[in-house]
C-alpha positions as a Python dict, from the first residue, in 0.01 Angstrom:
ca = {
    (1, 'X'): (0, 0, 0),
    (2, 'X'): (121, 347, -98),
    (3, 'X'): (132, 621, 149),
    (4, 'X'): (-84, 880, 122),
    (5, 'X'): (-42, 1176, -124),
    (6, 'X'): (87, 1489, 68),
    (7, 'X'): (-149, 1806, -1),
    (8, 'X'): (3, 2119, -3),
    (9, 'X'): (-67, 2422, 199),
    (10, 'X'): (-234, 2620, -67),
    (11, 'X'): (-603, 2509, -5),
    (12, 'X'): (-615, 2291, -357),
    (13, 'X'): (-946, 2442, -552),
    (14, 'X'): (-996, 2729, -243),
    (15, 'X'): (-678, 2827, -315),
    (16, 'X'): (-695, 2827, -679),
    (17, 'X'): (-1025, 2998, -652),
    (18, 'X'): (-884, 3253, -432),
    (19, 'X'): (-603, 3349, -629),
    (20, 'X'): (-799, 3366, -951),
    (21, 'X'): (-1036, 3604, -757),
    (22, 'X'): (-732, 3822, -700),
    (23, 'X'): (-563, 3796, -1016),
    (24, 'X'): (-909, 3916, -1196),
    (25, 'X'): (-898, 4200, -923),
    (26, 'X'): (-600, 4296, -1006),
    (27, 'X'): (-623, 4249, -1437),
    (28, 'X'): (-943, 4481, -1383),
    (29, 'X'): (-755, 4761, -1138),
    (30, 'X'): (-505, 4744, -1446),
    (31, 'X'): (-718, 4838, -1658),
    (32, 'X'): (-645, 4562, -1898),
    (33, 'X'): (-1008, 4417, -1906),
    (34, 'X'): (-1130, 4746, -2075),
    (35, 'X'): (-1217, 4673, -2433),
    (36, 'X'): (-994, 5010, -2575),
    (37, 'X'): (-723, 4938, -2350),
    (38, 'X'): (-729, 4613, -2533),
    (39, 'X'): (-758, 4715, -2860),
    (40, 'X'): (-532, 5033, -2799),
    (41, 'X'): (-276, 4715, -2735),
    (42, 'X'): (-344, 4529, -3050),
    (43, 'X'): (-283, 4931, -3248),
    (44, 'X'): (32, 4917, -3065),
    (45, 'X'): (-131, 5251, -2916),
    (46, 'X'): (-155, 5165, -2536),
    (47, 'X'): (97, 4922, -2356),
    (48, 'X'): (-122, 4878, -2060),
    (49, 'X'): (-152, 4516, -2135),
    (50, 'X'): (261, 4460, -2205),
    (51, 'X'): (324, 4617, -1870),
    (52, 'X'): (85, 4446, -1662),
    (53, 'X'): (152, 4103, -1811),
    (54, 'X'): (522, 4145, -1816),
    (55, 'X'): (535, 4245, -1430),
    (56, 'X'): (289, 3911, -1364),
    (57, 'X'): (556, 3706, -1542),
    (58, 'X'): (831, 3884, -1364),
    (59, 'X'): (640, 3832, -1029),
    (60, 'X'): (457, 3487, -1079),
    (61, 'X'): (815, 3323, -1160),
    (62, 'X'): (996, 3445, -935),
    (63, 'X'): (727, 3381, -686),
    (64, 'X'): (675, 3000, -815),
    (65, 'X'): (1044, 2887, -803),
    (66, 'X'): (1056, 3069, -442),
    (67, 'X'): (751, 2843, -354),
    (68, 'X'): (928, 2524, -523),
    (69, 'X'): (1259, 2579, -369),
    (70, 'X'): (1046, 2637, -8),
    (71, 'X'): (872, 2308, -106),
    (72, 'X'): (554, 2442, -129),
    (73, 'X'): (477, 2354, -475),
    (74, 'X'): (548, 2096, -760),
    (75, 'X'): (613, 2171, -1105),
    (76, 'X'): (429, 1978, -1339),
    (77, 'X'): (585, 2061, -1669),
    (78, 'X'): (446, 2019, -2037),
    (79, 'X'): (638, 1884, -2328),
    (80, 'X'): (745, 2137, -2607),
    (81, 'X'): (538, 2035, -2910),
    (82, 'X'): (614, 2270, -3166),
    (83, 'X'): (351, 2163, -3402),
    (84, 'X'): (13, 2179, -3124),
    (85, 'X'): (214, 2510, -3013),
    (86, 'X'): (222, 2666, -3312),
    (87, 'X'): (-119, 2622, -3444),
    (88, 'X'): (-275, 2677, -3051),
    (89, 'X'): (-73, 3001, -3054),
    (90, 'X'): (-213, 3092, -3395),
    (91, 'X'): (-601, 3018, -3294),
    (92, 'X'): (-478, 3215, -2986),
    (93, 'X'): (-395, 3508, -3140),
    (94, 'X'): (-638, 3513, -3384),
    (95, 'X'): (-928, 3474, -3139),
    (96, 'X'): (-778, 3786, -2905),
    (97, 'X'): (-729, 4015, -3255),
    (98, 'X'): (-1061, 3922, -3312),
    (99, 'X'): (-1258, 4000, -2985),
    (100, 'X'): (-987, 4168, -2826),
    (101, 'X'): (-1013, 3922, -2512),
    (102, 'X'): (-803, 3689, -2381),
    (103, 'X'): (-965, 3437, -2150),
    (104, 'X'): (-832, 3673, -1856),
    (105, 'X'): (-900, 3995, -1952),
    (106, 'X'): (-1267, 3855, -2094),
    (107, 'X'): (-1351, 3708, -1730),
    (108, 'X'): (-1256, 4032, -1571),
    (109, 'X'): (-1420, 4212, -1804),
    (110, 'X'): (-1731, 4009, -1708),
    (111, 'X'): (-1651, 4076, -1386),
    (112, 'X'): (-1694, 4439, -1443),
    (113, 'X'): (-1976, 4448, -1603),
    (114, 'X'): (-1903, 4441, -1998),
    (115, 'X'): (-2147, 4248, -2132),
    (116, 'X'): (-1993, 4196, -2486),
    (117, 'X'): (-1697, 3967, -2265),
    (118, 'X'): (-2000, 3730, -2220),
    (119, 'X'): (-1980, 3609, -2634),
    (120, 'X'): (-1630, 3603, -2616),
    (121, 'X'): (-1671, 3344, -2296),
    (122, 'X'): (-1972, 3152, -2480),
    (123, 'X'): (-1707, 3085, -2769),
    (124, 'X'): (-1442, 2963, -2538),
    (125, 'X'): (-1660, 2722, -2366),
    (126, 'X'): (-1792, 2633, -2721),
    (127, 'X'): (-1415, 2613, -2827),
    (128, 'X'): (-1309, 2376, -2522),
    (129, 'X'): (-1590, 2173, -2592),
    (130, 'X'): (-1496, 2139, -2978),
    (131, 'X'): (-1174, 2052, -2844),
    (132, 'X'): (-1225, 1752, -2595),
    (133, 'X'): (-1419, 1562, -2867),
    (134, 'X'): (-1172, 1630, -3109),
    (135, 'X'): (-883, 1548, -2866),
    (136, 'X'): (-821, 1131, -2963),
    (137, 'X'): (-760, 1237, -3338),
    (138, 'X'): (-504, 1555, -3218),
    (139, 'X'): (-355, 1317, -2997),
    (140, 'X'): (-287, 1112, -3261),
    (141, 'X'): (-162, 1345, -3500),
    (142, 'X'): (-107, 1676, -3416),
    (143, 'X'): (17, 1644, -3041),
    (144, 'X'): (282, 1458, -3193),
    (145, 'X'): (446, 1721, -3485),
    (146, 'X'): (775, 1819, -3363),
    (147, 'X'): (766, 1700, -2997),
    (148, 'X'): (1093, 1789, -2821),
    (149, 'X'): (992, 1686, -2484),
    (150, 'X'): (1061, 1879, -2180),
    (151, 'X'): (1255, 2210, -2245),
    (152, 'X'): (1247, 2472, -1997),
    (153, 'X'): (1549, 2817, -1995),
    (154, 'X'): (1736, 2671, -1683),
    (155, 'X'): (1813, 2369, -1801),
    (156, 'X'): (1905, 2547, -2132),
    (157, 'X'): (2084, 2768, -1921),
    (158, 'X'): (2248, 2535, -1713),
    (159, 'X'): (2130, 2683, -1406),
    (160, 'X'): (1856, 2696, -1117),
    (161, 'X'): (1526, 2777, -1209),
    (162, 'X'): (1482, 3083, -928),
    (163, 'X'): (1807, 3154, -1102),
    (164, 'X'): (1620, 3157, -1414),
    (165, 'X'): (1338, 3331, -1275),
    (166, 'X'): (1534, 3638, -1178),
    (167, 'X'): (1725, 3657, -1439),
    (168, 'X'): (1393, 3696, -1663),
    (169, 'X'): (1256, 3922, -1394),
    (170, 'X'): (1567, 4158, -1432),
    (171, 'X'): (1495, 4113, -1844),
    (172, 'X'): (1140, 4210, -1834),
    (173, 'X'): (1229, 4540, -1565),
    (174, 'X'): (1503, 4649, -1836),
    (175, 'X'): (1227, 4605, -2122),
    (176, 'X'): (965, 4763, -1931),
    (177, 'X'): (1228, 5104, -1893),
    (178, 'X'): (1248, 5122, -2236),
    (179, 'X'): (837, 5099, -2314),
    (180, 'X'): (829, 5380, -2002),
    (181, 'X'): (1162, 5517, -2172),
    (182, 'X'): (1030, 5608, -2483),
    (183, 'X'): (667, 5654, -2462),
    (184, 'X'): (556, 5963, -2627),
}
């Protein structure tokens, strides 16, 4: 008999729930779940959106390898397959040029009170659901184009991922500069 699976102290689906709560809080204090903040983005007009995702990658992966290092959390990484990427990143972007929503931005934006976030949510359930019965033939096919297995900067690197993490951290606060640098 195994012993028991070890939960960790962040409360499972509370936890989850909780810190989806605040990361909506804090997309919508942003301002990035306004529909022209968004689309000011996509113009290359407003870089309200850059700057407040940039800083949650800065601060999320810094504050995830602190948390793994602490023993707090496990990593659970996904293979790099270029081919699933590629053409999830492409449906990606198209679907956010089109609606200007992102599945964050359009649940705080729902959250707020914009009513046209509510299609935009209808199509990603619709698109999820599209997905799972389509997901034995992908798995077959396309989950399999170009898969490199598991490929992540520190090991690329050759170093730790907090390591990694603040090095990426200190990349994104130089880039940020320069947006805040030359803004007109």
């Amino acid at each position: 008999m195994s012993a028991p699976e070890k939960r960790s102290p962040g409360g499972g689906l509370a936890g989850g729930i909780l810190f989806g709560l605040v990361f909506g809080f804090l997309l919508q204090k942003g301002g990035v779940a306004k529909y022209n903040v968004l689309v000011g983005q996509l113009l290359l007009e407003d870089f309200t959106v850059v700057k407040v995702m940039m800083s949650a990658v800065a601060v999320g992966s810094v504050g995830v390898f602190l948390m793994h290092r602490m023993g707090l959390v496990k990593l659970h990484l996904k293979p790099t397959i270029l081919g699933a990427q590629s053409i999830g990143g492409i449906l990606f972007g198209a679907g956010f040029a089109l609606a200007a929503y992102c599945p964050g931005t359009g649940a705080a934006a729902i959250g707020q009170g914009s009513w046209d976030a509510l299609l935009v949510a209808a199509g990603l359930v619709l698109g999820s659901y599209l997905y799972a019965l389509s997901s034995g033939p992908l798995d077959r096919t396309v989950k399999r184009w170009g898969d490199l297995g598991e490929k992540t900067l520190p090991r690329a690197l050759g170093i730790s991922g907090l390591s990694a993490a603040f090095l990426t951290a200190g990349l994104i606060a130089g880039v940020l500069w320069v947006i805040e640098s030359f803004r007109p």
